[in-house]
Structures are given as C-alpha cells and as structure tokens.
C-alpha distance (Angstrom), angle and dihedral (degrees) to the residues before:
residue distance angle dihedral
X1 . . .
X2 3.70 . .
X3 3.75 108.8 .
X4 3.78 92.7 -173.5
X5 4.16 107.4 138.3
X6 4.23 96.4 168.9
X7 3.65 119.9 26.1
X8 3.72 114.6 -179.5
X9 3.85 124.2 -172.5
X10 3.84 130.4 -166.6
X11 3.00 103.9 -42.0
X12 3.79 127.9 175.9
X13 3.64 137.7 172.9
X14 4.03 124.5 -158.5
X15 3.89 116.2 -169.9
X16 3.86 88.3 -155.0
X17 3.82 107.4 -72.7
X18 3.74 93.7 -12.0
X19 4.32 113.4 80.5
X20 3.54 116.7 -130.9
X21 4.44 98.1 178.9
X22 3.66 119.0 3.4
X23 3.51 100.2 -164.5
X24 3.92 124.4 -23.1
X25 3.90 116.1 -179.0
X26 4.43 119.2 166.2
X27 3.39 142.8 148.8
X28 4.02 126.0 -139.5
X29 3.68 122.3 -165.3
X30 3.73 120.2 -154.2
X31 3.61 118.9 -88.7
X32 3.91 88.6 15.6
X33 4.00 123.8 126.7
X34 3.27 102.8 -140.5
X35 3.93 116.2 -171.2
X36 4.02 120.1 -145.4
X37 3.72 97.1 -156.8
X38 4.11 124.8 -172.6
X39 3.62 139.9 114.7
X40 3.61 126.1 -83.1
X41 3.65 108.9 -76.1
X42 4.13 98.5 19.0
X43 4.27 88.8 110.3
X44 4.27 101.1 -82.5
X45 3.82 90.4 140.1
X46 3.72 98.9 27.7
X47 4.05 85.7 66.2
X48 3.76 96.3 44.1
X49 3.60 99.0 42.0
X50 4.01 85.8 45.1
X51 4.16 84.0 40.8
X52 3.98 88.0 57.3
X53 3.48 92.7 36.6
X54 3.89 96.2 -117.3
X55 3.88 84.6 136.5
X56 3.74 125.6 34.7
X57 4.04 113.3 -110.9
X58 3.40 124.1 -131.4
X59 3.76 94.9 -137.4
X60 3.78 140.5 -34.8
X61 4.04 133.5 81.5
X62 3.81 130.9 -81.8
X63 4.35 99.8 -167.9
X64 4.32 105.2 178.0
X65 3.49 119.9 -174.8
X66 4.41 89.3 -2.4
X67 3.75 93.0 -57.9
X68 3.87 126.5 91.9
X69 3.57 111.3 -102.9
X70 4.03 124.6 -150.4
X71 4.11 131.8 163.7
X72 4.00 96.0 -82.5
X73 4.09 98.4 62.5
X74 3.25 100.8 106.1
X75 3.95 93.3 178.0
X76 3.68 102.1 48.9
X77 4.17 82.5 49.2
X78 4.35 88.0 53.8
X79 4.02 77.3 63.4
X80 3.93 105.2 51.1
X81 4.31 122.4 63.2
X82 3.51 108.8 -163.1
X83 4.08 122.2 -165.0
X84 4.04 101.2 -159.2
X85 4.03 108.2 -143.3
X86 3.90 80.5 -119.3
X87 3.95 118.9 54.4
X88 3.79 113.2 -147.9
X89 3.88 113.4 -179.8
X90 3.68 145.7 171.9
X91 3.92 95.9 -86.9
X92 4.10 90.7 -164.6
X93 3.95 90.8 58.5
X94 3.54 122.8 88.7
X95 3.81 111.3 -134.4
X96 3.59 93.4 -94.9
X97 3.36 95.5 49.5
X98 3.62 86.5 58.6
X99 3.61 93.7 53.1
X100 3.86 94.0 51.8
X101 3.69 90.7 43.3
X102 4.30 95.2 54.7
X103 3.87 91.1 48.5
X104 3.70 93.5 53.0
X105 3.82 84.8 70.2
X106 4.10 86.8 57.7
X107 4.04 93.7 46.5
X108 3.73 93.1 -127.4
X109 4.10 137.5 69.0
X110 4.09 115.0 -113.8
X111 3.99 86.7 -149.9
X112 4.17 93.7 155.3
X113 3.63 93.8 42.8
X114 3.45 93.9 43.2
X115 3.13 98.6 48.5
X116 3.77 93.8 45.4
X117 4.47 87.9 51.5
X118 4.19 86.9 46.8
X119 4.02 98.9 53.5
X120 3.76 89.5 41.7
X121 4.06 98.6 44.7
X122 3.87 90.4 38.8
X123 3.41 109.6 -124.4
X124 3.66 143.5 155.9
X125 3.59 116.0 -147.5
X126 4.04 93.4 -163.3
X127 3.82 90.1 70.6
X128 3.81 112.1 90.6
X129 4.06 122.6 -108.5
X130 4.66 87.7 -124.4
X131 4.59 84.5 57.4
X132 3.64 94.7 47.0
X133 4.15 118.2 100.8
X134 3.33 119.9 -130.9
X135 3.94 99.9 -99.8
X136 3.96 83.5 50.7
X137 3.81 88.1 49.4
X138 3.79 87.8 48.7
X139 3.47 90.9 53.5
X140 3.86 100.9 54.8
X141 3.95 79.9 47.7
X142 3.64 83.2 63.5
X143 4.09 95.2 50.4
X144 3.71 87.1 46.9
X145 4.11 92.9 51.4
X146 3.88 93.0 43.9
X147 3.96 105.1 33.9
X148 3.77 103.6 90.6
X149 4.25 87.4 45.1
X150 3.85 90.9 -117.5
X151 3.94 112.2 -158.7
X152 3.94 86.8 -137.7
X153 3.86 124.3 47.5
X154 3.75 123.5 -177.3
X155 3.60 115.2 -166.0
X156 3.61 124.2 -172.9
X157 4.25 110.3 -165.8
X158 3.63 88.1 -30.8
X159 3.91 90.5 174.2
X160 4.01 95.3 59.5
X161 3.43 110.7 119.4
X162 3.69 94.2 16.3
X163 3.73 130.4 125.9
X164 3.51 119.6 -133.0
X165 3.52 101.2 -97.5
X166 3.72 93.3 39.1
X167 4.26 78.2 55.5
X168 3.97 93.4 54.4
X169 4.20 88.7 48.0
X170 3.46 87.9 54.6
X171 3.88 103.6 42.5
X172 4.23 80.6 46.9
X173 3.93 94.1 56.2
X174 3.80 90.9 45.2
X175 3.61 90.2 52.5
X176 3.30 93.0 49.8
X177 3.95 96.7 48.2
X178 4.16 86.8 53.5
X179 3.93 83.8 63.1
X180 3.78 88.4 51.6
X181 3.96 83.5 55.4
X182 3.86 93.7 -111.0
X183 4.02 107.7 155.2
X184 4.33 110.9 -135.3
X185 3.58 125.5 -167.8
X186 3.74 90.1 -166.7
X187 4.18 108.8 -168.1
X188 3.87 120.0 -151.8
X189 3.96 141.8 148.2
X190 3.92 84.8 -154.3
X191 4.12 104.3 92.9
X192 3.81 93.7 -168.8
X193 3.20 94.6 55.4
X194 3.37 99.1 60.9
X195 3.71 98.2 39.6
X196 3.81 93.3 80.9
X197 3.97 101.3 43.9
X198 4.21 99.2 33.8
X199 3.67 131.4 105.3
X200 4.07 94.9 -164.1
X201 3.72 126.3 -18.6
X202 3.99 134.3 -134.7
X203 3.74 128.9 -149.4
X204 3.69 114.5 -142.3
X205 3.84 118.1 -178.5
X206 3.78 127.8 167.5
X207 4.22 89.0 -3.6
X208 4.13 87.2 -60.1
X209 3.98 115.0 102.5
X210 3.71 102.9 -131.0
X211 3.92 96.2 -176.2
X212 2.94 146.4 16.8
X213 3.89 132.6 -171.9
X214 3.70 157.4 143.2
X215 3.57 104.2 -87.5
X216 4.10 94.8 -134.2
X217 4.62 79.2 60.5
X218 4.04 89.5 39.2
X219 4.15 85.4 55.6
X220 3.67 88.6 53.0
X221 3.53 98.9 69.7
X222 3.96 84.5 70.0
X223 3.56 94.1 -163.5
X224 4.18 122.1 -167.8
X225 3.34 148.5 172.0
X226 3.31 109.4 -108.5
X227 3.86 113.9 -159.2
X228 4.19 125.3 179.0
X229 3.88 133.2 168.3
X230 3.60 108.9 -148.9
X231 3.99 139.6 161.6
X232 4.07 77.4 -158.5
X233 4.51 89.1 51.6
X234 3.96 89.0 114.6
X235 3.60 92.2 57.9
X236 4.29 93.5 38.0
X237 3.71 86.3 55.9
X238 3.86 95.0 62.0
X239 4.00 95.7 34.1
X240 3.77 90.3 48.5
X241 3.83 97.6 41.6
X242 3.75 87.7 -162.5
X243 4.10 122.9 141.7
X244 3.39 117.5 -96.6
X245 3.67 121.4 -144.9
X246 3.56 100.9 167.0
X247 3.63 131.1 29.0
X248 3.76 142.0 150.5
X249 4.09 133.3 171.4
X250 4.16 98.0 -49.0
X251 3.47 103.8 -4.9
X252 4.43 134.3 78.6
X253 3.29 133.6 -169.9
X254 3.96 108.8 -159.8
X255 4.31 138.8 166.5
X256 3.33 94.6 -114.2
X257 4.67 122.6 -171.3
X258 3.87 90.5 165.8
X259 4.03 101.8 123.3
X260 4.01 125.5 -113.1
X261 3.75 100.1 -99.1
X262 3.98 94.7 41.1
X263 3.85 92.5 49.8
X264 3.76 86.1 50.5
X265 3.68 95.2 54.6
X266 3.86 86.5 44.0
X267 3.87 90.5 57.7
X268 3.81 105.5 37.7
X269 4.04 98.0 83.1
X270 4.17 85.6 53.4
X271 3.95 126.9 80.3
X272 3.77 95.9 -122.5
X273 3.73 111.7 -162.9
X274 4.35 94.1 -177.2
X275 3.71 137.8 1.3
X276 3.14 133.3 -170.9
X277 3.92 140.4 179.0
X278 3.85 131.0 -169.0
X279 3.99 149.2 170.2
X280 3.66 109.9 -79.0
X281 3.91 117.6 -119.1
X282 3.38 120.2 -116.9
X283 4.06 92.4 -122.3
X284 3.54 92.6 53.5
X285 3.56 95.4 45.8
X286 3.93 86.5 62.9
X287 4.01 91.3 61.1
X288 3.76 82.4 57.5
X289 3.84 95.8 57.4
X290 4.00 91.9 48.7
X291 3.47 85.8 59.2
C-alpha cells in the first residue's frame, strides 16, 4: 500500500526574470518528519509558500493525500497547520482573542488541545498580540499551527526566535505528534537541529534540491572543520589534500572527512604548533556535496 501523504512534482517558481525554485521534486510518507534543509535564501519558503499555494507556481504538481492540491480546496487546507518562518498577527487582539478568532474558521473550539499547547508553551492569552516579543509571537504561531490537530504540519524555521528551552518544548510536541502519525515537513538552515527529530533530510540550494538522504546516511559523512597551525602548513596542505577555506601565513582552516586515526598518521611527521577540530556548518557542508 502506498503510504505517500505529500507528493510534490517539479515544481518551479520564476518571479519574472529572477528564479525563485528551479526544480523541487519529494516524497513524504505519513507519520514521517521530513526536514527541508538549506541556507537562508537557497528557495525554503519559495517551495512552501508555492506548496500551500500562497504564491502561484510557474509549473509543476502539488498531489496531498493522492489528489492534486491547488489554493481553492478548502478541505484538504482544514487538514494542513502551517507556522510561516515570519509571524504576522492581528496586533489589536489579545492572544485569546486570537485563539477564538482562528477556530471560528474550523466551526468548533479546540479547548483541550489548546489548553494542553498554552500550559506547555507558557503563555498568557490576556497580554495583547503589539507587547508580545518575537519568540512569544512565535509561540502563539505555534498554537495557531497545531490547535485544530492537523494531519499535515509545515513548518518553516519554527525555532527562530525561540529560546532554548522554548526549542526543546517544541522539538518534544513534534515528536510526540509523529507518534500520533502526523506527517511534518519541518524547514530549517540549522542541520543539528534537525538531526535528532528527522526521518530523511533534503538539500535545497539555489531553488534545486541537491541531496537528499536518510539522516542516519547524511550523519555519516562526519564532516569537520579541520583547523592546524603549522611552520610545516605548506607541506600539510598538499599531503592532506583537504579544502581550505581559511588560511593565513602558518595557519589553515580546511573541511576535512579523513577519519581520526588516518589524520593522525597524516600529522605525526609535522611540528604541529595547534589543532583544532569542529562541527561542520550546514553552508559549508553544501560546497562539499557540489563537489
């Protein structure tokens, strides 16, 4: 049986003679967390606005649920919360006014699981939407998204804005809805983030997906940055055969994948006067896969 819940097909998006997405094709399995993974500006929102239809596509499909989807179906939208990376709210509305207001559009009031989303995000629905921060804005964003328990959500950078423990609340619901069976395309630019809540991973750059992955085969690549201060550097360089991104008179910064124990065999012959190794960022992890 196909368990196929969002299907998208080619799509592309062209703001006149500037491209927004190239060419987008995925498939999203219910109950899956699947994270949409790029820097800012490589075409993240472009596909889920164009997804959602927010924005008009130039071409390809959108099929949720089997069926097609397009702006005007009103029931396949009842089943879909969206959290835009960008909260924009009523700023004469209290809080709970805002809550009472979205689930008019459903028919019905959400009072146990809103409730249940309020004590756990911490928020006070007296205070008015124009006094709240943005990670407190974020957070009724959140309520709104998750109220009606939507079998789709589509986040886009849903932990912007967020303190740390406001992250680890919101990582814990999500986990908690992909036990319910609710299918996430969950949109970030932050890859450790996602490496603890996602199913399978893809890589968008400049509105083309590049990669995509489970995320237990995208860890493997164990990616670093490699950094040593040498007198010997000119000579490491060309034994090590690593990019460089960074370098001045006896020191180098490269991406390095060679393992531990080869690196340390690499080293040993050279007088090393520092080394250090980090966590790879996720925008320099991209240069690695247009390799």
């Amino acid at each position: 049986m196909d368990n196929c819940i969002i299907e998208i097909k080619h799509l592309k998006k062209n703001y006149g003679s500037s491209l927004g997405i190239e060419d987008v094709s995925f498939k999203i399995n219910k109950g899956e967390i699947y994270g949409f993974i790029g820097p800012n500006g490589s075409g993240k929102s472009t596909t889920i606005r164009t997804i959602l239809g927010l924005i008009n596509k130039t071409s390809g499909n959108v099929y949720i649920k089997g069926k097609e989807f397009n702006k005007d179906d009103i029931e396949t939208k009842k089943v879909i919360g969206y959290l835009p990376s960008e909260i924009n709210l009523y700023d004469d509305m209290t809080i709970k006014e805002m809550f009472d207001y979205h689930e008019l559009f459903y028919g019905k009031h959400f009072n146990k699981r809103r409730e249940e989303l309020v004590k756990l995000l911490k928020i006070d629905e007296s205070k008015k939407i124009e006094d709240l921060s943005l990670g407190n804005q974020k957070k009724v964003g959140i309520v709104l998204c998750l109220i009606h328990e939507p079998e789709i959500l589509i986040l886009d950078e849903p932990t912007s804005g967020l303190d740390p423990i406001m992250q680890n609340v919101l990582h814990e619901i999500l986990l908690k809805e992909k036990e319910k069976g609710t299918t996430i395309i969950y949109s970030s630019h932050i890859l450790n983030e996602v490496s603890s809540l996602c199913d399978r991973v893809g890589f968008i750059k400049e509105g083309i997906i590049i990669k995509e992955d489970l995320i237990d085969n995208i860890m493997k690549d164990s990616y670093t940055y490699l950094s040593i201060s040498s007198k010997d550097i000119k000579q490491i360089k060309k034994d090590l055969g690593l990019k460089v991104i960074r370098e001045s008179k006896d020191e180098a910064t490269f991406i390095n994948n060679i393992d531990s124990n080869t690196l340390i065999k690499k080293l040993a012959k050279y007088n090393i006067d520092r080394l250090l190794i980090q966590e790879i960022s996720l925008e320099d992890l991209f240069i690695n896969y247009y390799k």
